[in-house]
C-alpha positions as CSV (number, residue, x, y, z in Angstrom):
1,X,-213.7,100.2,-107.5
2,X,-211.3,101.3,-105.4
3,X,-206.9,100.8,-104.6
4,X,-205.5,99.4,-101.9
5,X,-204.9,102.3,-100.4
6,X,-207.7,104.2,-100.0
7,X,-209.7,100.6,-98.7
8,X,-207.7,100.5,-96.1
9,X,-207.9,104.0,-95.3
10,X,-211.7,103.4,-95.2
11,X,-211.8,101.3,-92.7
12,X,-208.1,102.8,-90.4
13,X,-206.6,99.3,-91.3
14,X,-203.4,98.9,-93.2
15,X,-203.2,97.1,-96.8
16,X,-201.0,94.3,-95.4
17,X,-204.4,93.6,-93.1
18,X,-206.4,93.3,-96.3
19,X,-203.7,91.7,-98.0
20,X,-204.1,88.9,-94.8
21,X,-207.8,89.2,-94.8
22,X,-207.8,87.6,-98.5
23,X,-205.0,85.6,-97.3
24,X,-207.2,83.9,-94.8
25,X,-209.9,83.4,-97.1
26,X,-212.4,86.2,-95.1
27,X,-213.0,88.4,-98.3
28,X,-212.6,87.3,-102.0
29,X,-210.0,87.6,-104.2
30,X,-209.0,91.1,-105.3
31,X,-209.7,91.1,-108.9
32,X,-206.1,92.7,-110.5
33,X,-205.7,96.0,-113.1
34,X,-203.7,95.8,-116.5
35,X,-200.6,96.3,-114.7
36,X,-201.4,93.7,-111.7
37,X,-202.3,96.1,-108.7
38,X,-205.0,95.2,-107.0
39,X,-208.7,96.6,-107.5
40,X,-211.6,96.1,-104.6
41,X,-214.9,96.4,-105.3
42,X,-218.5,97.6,-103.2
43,X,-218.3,93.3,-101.8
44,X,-214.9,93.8,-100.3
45,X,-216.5,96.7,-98.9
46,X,-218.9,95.0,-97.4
47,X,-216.9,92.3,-96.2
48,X,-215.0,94.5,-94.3
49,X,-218.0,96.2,-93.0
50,X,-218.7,93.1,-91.8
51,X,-215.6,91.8,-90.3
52,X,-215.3,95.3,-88.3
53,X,-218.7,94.8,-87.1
54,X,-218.9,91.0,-86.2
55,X,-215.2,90.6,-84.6
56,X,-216.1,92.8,-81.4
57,X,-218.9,90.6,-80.9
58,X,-218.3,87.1,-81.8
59,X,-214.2,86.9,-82.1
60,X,-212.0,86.7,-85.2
61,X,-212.2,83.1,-84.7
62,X,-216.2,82.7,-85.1
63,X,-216.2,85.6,-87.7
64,X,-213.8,83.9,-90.1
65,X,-215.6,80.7,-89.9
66,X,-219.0,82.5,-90.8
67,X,-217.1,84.1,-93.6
68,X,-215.6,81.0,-95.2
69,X,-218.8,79.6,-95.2
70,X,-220.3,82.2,-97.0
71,X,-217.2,82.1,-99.2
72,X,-218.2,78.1,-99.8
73,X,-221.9,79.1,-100.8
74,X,-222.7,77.9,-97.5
75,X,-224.7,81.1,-96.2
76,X,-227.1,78.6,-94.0
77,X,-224.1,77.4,-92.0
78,X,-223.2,81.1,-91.5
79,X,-226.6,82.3,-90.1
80,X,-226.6,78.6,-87.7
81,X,-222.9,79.3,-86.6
82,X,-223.8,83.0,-85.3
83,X,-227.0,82.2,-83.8
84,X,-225.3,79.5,-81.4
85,X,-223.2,81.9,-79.9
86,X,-225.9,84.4,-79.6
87,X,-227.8,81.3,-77.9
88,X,-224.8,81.0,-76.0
89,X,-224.8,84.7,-74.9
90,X,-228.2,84.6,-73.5
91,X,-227.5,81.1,-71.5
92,X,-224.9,83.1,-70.1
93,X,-226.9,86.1,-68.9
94,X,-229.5,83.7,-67.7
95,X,-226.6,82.3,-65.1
96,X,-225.5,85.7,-64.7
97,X,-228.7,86.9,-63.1
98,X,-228.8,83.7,-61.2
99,X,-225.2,84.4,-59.6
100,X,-226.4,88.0,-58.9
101,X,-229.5,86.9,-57.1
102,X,-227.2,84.1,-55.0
103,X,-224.5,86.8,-54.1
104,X,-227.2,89.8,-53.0
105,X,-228.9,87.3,-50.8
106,X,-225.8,86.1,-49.3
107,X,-224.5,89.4,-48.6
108,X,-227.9,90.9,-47.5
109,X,-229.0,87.9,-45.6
110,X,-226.2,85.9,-44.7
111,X,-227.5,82.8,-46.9
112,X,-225.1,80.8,-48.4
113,X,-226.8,79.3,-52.1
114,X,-224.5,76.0,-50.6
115,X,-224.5,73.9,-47.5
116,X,-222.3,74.4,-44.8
117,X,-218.8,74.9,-46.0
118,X,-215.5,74.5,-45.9
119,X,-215.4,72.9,-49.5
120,X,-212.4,71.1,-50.6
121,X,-211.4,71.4,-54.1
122,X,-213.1,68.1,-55.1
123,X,-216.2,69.7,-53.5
124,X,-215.5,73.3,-55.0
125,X,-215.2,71.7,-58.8
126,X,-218.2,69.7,-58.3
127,X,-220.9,72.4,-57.5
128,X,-219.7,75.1,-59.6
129,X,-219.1,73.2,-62.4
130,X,-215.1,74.2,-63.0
131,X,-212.9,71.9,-63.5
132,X,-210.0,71.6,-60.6
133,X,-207.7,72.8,-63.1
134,X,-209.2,76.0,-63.6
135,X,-209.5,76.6,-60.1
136,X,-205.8,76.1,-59.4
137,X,-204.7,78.5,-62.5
138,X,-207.1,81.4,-61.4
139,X,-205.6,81.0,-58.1
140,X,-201.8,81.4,-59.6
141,X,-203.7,84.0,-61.4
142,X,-205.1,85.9,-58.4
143,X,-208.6,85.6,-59.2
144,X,-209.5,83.5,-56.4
145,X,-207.7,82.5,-53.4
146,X,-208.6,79.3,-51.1
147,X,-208.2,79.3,-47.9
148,X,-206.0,76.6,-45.9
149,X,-205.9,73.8,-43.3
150,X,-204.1,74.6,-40.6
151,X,-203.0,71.4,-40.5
152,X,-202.4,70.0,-43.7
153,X,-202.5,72.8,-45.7
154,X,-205.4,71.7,-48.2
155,X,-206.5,74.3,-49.8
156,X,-210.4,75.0,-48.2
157,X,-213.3,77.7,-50.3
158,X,-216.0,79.0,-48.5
159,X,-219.4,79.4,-49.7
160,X,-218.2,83.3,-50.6
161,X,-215.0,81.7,-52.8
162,X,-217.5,79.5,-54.8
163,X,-219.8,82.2,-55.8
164,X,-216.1,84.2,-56.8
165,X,-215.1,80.8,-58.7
166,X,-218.6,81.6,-60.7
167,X,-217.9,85.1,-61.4
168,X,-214.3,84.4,-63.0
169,X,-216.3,81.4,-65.1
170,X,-218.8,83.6,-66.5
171,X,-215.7,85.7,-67.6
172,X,-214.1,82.8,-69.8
173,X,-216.5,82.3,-72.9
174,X,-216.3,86.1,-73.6
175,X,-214.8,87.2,-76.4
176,X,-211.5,88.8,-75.0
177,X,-211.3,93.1,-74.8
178,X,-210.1,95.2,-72.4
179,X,-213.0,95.2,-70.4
180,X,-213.0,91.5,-69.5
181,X,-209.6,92.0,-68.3
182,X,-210.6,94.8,-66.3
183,X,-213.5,92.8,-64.8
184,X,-210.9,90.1,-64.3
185,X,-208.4,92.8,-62.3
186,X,-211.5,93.7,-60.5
187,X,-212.1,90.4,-59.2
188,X,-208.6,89.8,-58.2
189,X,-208.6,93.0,-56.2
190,X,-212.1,91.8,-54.4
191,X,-211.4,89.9,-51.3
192,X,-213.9,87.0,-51.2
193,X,-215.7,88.8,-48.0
194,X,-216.3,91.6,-49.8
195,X,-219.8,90.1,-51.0
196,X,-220.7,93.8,-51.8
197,X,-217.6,94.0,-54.1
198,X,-218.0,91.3,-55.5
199,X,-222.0,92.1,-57.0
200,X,-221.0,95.5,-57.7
201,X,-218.5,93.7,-60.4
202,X,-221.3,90.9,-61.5
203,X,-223.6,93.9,-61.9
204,X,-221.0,95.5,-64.3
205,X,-220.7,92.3,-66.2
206,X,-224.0,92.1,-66.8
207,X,-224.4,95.5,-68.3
208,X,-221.3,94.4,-70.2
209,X,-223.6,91.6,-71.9
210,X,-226.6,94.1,-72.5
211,X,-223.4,96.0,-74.7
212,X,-222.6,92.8,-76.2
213,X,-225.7,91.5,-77.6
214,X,-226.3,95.3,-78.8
215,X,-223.0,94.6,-81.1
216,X,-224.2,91.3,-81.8
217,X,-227.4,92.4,-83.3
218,X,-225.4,95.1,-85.4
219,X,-223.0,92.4,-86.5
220,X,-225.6,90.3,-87.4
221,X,-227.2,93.5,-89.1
222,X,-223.8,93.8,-91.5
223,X,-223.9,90.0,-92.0
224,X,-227.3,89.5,-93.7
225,X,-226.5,93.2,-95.6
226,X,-223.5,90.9,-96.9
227,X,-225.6,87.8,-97.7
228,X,-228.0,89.9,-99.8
229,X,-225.6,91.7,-101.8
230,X,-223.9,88.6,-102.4
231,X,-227.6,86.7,-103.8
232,X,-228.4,89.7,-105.9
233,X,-224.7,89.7,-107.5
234,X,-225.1,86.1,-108.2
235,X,-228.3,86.8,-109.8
236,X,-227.5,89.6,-111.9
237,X,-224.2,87.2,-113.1
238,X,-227.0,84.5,-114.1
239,X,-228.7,86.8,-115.8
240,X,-225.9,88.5,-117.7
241,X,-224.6,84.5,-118.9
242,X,-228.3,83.8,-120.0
243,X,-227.8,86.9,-122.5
C-alpha cells in the first residue's frame, strides 16, 4: 500500500491525475486510512500500468471504455472492445500497402490506379471513399489542394490529388500524437506531383503502424496482467468469506 504521493511519482503523473483517473471511473476507489487520506494498493498499480500502456495505442477514449467494463465485471466486453480496433489497425495497413503499391506504380510507370482525370469533387468523394466534406476541410487545412477550372473555377483533382486525398484518410482513425501531425505537415508540404514525396511519407506511415501494433500488443500484454490479478483477488475474497 502506498500514498498518493509516491503513486504518482511511480508513474511521473500528478495526484490530481489519479485523483481524475478514479474520478472517471478508470481505477477503483482508493480505499481511505484512519485519518481519511487516501491508500492505493498493488491493483491501482496495475491499473495504471495499464492505462500508461494502452492510451498510446488505443486513445484515452477506447482505454476508459475497456476499463469501465472491467470495472462492471464485464472483462469479455473489454477483451472484444480492444480486439476491434486491433482489427481495425490491420484493415488499415492492408489499405496502406495497397495505396503504396498504387502511388510507386504511378510514379514509376506513369499509371494512374483511376481513369482519365480531371475528377470533380462529386467524382473525387466517390472513388476514394471521403466524404466532400472532408475534402473541402483538408483543403482549408492544406493537406490537399484541387486544382481549378479556368472557367468556372470548380475545383478539379487529378489522379495524383486522389491518391493524396487517401494518404490524409489513412491519417484520420489514428490515435492522435505528434507523429500523425508531423505526417500530416508532411503531406501539406508535398505538392501532389511530387509522387516520390508523397510514398516516401506513406512508407513512413506504414512503419508508424508496424510501431503501433508493437504498443498494442504491450497494451494488450498490461491488460490481461490486470484481468488476472483482478480473478485471483476475487477468488482469494471468496475464499476468505467461505472461512
Amino acid at each position: 500500500m502506498t500514498n498518493p504521493k509516491k503513486m504518482a511519482a511511480a508513474f511521473n503523473i500528478s495526484a490530481s491525475t489519479i485523483r481524475n483517473y478514479e474520478a472517471k471511473g478508470l481505477i477503483p476507489p482508493a480505499e481511505r486510512s484512519a485519518t481519511g487520506y487516501r491508500i492505493y494498493t498493488d491493483l491501482h498499480d496495475a491499473y495504471l500500468s495499464c492505462i500508461q500502456a494502452m492510451a498510446p495505442a488505443f486513445g484515452m477514449e477506447v482505454t476508459t471504455e475497456a476499463l469501465r467494463c472491467l470495472h462492471q465485471d464485464q472483462p469479455q466486453d473489454a477483451m472484444w472492445i480492444i480486439r476491434e480496433k486491433e482489427v481495425a489497425l490491420y484493415e488499415e495497413k492492408v489499405k496502406l500497402e495497397e495505396l503504396i503499391q498504387d502511388i510507386r506504380i504511378y510514379a514509376n510507370d506513369n499509371k494512374s490506379p483511376y481513369a482519365e482525370g480531371p475528377f470533380t469533387i462529386n467524382e473525387a468523394s466517390t472513388l476514394t471513399q471521403v466524404p466532400k466534406s472532408a475534402i473541402r476541410y483538408w483543403e482549408q487545412a492544406g493537406y490537399v489542394t484541387a486544382d481549378r477550372h479556368p472557367d468556372n473555377q470548380y475545383r478539379q483533382y487529378s489522379g495524383a490529388h486522389l491518391l493524396k486525398i487517401r494518404l490524409v484518410q489513412m491519417l484520420q482513425s489514428s490515435v492522435y500524437s505528434e507523429d500523425t501531425v508531423n505526417f500530416k505537415r508532411s503531406i501539406a508540404e508535398a505538392a501532389h506531383t511530387d509522387l516520390q514525396g508523397i510514398l516516401h511519407v506513406a512508407e513512413h506511415v506504414r512503419a508508424y503502424l508496424d510501431e503501433i501494433i508493437e504498443t498494442q500488443m504491450c497494451g494488450v500484454a498490461c491488460l490481461y496482467r490486470l484481468m488476472t490479478l483482478i480473478k485471483n483477488e476475487t477468488i482469494n475474497s471468496l475464499r476468505f468469506d467461505n472461512f
